[in-house]
LOPALO-865439 format. One record per residue (C-alpha): residue number from 1; residue in one letter; x, y, z. Coordinates in nm, 2 decimals, padded with zeros to 4 digits. Layout:
BEGIN
SITE seq type      u      v      w
SITE NUM    A      X      Y      Z
...
END
This chain:
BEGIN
SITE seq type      u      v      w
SITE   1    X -04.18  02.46  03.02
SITE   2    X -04.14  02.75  02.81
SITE   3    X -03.75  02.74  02.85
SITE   4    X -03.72  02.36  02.72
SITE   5    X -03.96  02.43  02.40
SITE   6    X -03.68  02.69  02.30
SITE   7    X -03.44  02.45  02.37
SITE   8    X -03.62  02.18  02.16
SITE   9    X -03.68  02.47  01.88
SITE  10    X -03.32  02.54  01.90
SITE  11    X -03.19  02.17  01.87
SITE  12    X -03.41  02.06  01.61
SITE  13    X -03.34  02.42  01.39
SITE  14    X -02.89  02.29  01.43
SITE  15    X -03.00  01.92  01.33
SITE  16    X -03.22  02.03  01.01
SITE  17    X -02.87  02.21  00.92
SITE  18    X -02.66  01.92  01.00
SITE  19    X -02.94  01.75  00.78
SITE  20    X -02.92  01.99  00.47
SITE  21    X -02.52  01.91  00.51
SITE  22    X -02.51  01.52  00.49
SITE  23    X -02.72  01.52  00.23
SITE  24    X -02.49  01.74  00.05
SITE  25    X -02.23  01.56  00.07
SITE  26    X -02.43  01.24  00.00
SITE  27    X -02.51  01.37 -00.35
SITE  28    X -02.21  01.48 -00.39
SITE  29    X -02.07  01.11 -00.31
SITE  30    X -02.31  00.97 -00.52
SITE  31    X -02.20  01.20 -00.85
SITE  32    X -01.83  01.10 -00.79
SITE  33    X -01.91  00.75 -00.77
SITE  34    X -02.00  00.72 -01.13
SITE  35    X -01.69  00.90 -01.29
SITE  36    X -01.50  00.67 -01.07
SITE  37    X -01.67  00.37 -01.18
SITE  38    X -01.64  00.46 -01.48
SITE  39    X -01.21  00.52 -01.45
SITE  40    X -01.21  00.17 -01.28
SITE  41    X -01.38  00.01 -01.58
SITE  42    X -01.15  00.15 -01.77
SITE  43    X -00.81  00.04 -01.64
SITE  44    X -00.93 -00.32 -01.50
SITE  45    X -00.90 -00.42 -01.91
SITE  46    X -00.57 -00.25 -01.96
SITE  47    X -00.41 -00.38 -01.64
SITE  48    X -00.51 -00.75 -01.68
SITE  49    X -00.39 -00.78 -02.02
SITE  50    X -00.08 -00.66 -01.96
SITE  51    X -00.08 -00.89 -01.62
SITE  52    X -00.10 -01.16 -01.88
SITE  53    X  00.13 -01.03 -02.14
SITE  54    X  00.41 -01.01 -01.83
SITE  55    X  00.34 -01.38 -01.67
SITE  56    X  00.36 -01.47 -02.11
SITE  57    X  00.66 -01.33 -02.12
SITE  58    X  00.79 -01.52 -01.76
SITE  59    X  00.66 -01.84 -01.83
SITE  60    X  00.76 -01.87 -02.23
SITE  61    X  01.10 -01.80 -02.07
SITE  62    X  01.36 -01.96 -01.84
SITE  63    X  01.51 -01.64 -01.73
SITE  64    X  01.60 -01.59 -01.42
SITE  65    X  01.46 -01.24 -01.36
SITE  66    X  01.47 -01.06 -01.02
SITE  67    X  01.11 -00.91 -01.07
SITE  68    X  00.97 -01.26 -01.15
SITE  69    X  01.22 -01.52 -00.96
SITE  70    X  01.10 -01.58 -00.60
SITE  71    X  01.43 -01.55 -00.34
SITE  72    X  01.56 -01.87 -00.18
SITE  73    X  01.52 -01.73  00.17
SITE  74    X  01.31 -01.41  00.09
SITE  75    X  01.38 -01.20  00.40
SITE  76    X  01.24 -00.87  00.33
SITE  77    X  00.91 -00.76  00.21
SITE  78    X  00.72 -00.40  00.14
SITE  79    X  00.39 -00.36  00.21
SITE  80    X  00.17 -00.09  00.03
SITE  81    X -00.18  00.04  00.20
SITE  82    X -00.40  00.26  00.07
SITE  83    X -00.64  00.43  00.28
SITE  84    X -00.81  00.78  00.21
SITE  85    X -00.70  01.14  00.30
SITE  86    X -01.07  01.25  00.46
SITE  87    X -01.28  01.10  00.68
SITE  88    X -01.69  01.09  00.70
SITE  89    X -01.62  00.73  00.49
SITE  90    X -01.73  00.47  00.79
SITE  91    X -01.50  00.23  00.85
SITE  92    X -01.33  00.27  00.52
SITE  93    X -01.00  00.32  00.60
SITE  94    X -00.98  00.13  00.98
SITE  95    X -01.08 -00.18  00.73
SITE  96    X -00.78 -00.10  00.51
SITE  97    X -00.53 -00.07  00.77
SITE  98    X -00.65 -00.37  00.95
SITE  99    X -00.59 -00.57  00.61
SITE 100    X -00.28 -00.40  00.61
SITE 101    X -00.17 -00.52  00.98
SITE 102    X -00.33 -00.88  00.91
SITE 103    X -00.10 -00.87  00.61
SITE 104    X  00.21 -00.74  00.78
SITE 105    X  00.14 -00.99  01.10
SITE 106    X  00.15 -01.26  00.82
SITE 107    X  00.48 -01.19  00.67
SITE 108    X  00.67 -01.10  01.01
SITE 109    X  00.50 -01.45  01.11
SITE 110    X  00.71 -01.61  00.80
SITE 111    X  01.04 -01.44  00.96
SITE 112    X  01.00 -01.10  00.67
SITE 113    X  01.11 -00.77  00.77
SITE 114    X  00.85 -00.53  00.63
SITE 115    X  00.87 -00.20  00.48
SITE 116    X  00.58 -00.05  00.51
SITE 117    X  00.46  00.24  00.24
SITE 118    X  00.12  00.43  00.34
SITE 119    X -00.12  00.60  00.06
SITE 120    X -00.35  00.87  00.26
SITE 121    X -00.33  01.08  00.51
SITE 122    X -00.56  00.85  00.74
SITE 123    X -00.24  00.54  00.70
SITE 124    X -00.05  00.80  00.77
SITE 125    X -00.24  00.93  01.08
SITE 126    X -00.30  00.60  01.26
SITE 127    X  00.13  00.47  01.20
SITE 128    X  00.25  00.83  01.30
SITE 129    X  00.04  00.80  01.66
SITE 130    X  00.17  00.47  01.71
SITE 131    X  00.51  00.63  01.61
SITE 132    X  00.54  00.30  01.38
SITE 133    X  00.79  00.37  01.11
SITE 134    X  00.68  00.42  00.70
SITE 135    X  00.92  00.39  00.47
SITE 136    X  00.72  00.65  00.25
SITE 137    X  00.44  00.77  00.22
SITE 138    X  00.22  00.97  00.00
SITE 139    X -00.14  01.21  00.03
SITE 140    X -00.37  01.44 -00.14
SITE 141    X -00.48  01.28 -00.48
SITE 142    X -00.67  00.95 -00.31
SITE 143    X -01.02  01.07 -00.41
SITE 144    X -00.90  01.17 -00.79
SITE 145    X -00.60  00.99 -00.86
SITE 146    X -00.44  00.96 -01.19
SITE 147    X -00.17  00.77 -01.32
SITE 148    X  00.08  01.04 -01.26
SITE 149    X  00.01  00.96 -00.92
SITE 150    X  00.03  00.58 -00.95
SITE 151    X  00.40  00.63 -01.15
SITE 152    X  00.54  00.82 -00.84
SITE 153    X  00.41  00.58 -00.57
SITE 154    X  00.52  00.26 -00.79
SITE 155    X  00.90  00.44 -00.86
SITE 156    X  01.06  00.35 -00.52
SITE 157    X  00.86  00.01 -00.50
SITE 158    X  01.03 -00.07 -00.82
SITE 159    X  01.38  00.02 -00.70
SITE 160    X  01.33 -00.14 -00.42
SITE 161    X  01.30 -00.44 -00.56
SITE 162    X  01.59 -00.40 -00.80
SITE 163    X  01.84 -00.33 -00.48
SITE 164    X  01.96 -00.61 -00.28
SITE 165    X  01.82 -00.67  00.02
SITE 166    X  02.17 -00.61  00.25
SITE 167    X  02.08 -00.26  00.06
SITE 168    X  01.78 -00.22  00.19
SITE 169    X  01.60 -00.37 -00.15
SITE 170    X  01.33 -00.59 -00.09
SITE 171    X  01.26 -00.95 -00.18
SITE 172    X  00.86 -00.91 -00.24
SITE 173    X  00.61 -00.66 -00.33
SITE 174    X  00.23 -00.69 -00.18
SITE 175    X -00.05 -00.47 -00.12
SITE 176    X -00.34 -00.38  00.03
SITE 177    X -00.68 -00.15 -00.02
SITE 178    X -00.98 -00.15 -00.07
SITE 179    X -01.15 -00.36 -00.37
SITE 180    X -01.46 -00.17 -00.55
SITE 181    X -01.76 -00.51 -00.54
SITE 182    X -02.08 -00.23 -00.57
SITE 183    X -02.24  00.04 -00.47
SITE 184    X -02.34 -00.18 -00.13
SITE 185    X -01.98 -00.37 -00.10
SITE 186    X -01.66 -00.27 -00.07
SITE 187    X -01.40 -00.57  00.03
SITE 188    X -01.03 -00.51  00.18
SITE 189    X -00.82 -00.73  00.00
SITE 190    X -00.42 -00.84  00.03
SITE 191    X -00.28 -00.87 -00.31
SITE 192    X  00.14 -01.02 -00.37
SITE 193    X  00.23 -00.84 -00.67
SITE 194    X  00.59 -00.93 -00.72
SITE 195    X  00.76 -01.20 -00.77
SITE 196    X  00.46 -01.26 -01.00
SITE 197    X  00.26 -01.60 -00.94
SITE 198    X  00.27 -01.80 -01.26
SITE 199    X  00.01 -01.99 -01.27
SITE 200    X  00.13 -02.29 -01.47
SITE 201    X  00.49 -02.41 -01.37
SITE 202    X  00.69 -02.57 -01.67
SITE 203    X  00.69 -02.88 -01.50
SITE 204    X  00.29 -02.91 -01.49
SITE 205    X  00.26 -02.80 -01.89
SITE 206    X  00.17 -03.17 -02.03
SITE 207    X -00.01 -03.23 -01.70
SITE 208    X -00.24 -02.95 -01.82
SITE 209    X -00.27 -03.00 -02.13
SITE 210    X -00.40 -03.32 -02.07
SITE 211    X -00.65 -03.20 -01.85
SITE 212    X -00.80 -03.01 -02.17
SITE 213    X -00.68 -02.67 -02.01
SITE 214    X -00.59 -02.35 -02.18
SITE 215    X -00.18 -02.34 -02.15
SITE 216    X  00.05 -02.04 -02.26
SITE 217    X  00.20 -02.04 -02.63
SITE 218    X  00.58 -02.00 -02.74
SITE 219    X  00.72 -01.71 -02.78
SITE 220    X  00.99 -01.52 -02.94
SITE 221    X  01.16 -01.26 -02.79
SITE 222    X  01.31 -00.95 -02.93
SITE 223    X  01.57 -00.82 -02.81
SITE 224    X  01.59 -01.05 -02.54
SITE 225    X  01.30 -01.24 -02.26
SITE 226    X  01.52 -01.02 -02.00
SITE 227    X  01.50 -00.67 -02.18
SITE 228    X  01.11 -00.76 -02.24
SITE 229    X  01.09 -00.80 -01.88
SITE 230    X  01.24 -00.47 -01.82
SITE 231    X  01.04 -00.27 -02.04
SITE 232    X  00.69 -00.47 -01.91
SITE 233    X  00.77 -00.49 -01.56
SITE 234    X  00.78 -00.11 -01.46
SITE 235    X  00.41 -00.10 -01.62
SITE 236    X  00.26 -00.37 -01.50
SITE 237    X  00.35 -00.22 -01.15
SITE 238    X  00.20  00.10 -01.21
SITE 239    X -00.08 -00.01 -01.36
SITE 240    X -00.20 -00.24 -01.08
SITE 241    X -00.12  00.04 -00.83
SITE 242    X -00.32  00.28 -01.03
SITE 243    X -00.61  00.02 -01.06
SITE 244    X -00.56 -00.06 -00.69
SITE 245    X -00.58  00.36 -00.63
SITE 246    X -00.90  00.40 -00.84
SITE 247    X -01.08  00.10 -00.68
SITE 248    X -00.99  00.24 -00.34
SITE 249    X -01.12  00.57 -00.42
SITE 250    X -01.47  00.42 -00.59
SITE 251    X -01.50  00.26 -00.23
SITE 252    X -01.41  00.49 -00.03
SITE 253    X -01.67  00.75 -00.26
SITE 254    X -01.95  00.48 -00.23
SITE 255    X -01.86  00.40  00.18
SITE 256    X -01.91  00.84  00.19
SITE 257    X -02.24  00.82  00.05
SITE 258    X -02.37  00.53  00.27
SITE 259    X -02.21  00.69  00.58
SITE 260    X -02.37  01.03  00.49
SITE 261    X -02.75  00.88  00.38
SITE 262    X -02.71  00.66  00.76
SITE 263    X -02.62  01.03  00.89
SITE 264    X -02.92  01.22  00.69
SITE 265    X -03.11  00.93  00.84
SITE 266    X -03.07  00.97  01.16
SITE 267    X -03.08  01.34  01.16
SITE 268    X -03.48  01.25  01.01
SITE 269    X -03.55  01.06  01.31
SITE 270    X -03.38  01.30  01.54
SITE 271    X -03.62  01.54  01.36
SITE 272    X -03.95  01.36  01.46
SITE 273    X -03.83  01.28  01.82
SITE 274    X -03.76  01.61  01.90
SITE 275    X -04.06  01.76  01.73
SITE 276    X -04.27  01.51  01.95
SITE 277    X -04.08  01.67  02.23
SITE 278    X -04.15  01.98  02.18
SITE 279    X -04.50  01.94  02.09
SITE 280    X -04.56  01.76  02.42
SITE 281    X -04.40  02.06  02.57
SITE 282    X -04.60  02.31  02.44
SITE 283    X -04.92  02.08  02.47
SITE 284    X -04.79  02.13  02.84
SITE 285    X -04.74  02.44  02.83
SITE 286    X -05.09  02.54  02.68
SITE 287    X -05.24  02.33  02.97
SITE 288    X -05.10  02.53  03.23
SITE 289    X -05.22  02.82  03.09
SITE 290    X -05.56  02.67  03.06
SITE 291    X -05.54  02.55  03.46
SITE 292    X -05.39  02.90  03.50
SITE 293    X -05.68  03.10  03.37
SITE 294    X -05.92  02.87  03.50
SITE 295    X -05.79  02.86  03.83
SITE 296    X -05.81  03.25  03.84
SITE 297    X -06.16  03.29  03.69
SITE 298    X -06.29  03.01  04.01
SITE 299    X -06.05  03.26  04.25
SITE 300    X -06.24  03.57  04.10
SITE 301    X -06.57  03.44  04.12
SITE 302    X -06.52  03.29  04.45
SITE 303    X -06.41  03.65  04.57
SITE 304    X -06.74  03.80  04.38
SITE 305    X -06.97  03.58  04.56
SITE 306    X -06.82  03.69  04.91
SITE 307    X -06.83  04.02  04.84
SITE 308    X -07.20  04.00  04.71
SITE 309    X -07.30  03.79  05.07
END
């Protein structure tokens, strides 16, 4: 008995340091959650206006731009999925790549060939032990990343859409991660992001307007719709991949701190259970003693009586 008390002793001592560890890290997820928050609020403005300045600019125009004219036959696609570098997140990053795969099933179901382009090393993990080819990839900036960041991953997006596809360009741009809901929810969404989706065609305008719906002015362009494109185009890429980035990294910071409070909470009731364990064992033990001493004062006295006779 005495043996299994120190092993309770011993297993409750390595779970209290386990303990002291996830919750750690849970404050830790906690504090980062807020500065995320916080970046993610800031960019969601930026990134939908200029979303609305670049579909403007496409619909008040008839040019035939690359980055906003859908192919005839499109017949290749890239596919951008951002998971996280580190683990201890739940099912974070398994729920990004799954959204990923739905998403790449989908378009190799509509005849695409896909490029595939991984953020974190967890993407990069699960495709390189299927020995799955990535175009690219990139890691170590998914729980702080800046736009920096979000410039070099959009760079070869963007010039891959600008090549033709018999030059290994591609014909659409979509992605996939992990949308920031709240602290509690954290949804995997799959997002096209080029050719943009206009949502008003020129051939439903009076339609609309009839309805009573808001519909997009005239414009004038200087120097040109095309050259507008250009310039707005490049941006409006980064800054949805940088929004995408900071959402992803808000979820996976608030999927951390759930994963490491279920973790602090189980090491609690691994606590108690073992404690019970090894109070019943040295209840136990303390009874044997008792039956022990007892057992030995009847012995003695039995002996003492014969002696006396």
């Amino acid at each position: 008995m005495a043996a299994s008390l120190r092993v309770y002793k011993r297993r409750i001592k390595s779970v209290t340091a386990t303990k002291k560890i996830t919750r750690a890290m849970e404050m830790i997820a906690a504090s980062r959650i807020v500065k995320a928050q916080r970046k993610v609020a800031a960019s969601t403005p930026y990134a939908d206006e200029l979303t609305a300045a670049v579909t403007a600019v496409a619909y008040g125009s008839d040019v035939k731009h690359p980055l906003t004219t859908e192919a005839k036959r499109p017949r290749r696609a890239a596919v951008l999925v951002i998971t996280s570098d580190r683990g201890l997140a739940g099912a974070y990053s398994s729920n990004a790549i799954k959204a990923g795969e739905h998403l790449t099933g989908q378009l190799a179901s509509e005849g695409k060939e896909v490029d595939t382009y991984i953020v974190g090393r967890k993407g990069v993990s699960y495709y390189a032990f299927r020995e799955r080819r990535v175009t690219q990839s990139w890691t170590g900036f998914t729980d702080n990343p800046t736009y920096a960041d979000a410039k070099a991953v959009a760079a070869p997006l963007i010039e891959a859409l600008e090549r033709d596809t018999d030059e290994g360009g591609v014909d659409e741009l979509h992605i996939a991660f992990t949308e920031f809901v709240s602290m509690m929810t954290q949804t995997p969404v799959e997002r096209r992001m080029l050719p943009l989706r206009l949502e008003h065609s020129a051939e439903d305008s009076a339609a609309v307007f009839q309805k009573g719906e808001q519909v997009h002015a005239l414009y004038d362009f200087e120097p040109s719709a095309e050259k507008v494109l250009d310039a707005l185009l490049p941006r409006y890429v980064e800054s949805r991949i940088y929004n995408a980035l900071l959402q992803s990294a808000a979820s996976k910071h608030a999927a951390t701190r759930r994963a490491m409070k279920s973790a602090t909470d189980n090491a609690e009731d691994l606590i108690k259970s073992l404690t019970r364990l090894a109070n019943a064992a040295r209840q136990a033990d303390i009874t044997q003693e008792i039956s022990e001493i007892v057992g030995g004062s009847s012995a003695l006295a039995d002996a003492t009586a014969g002696s006396e006779r």
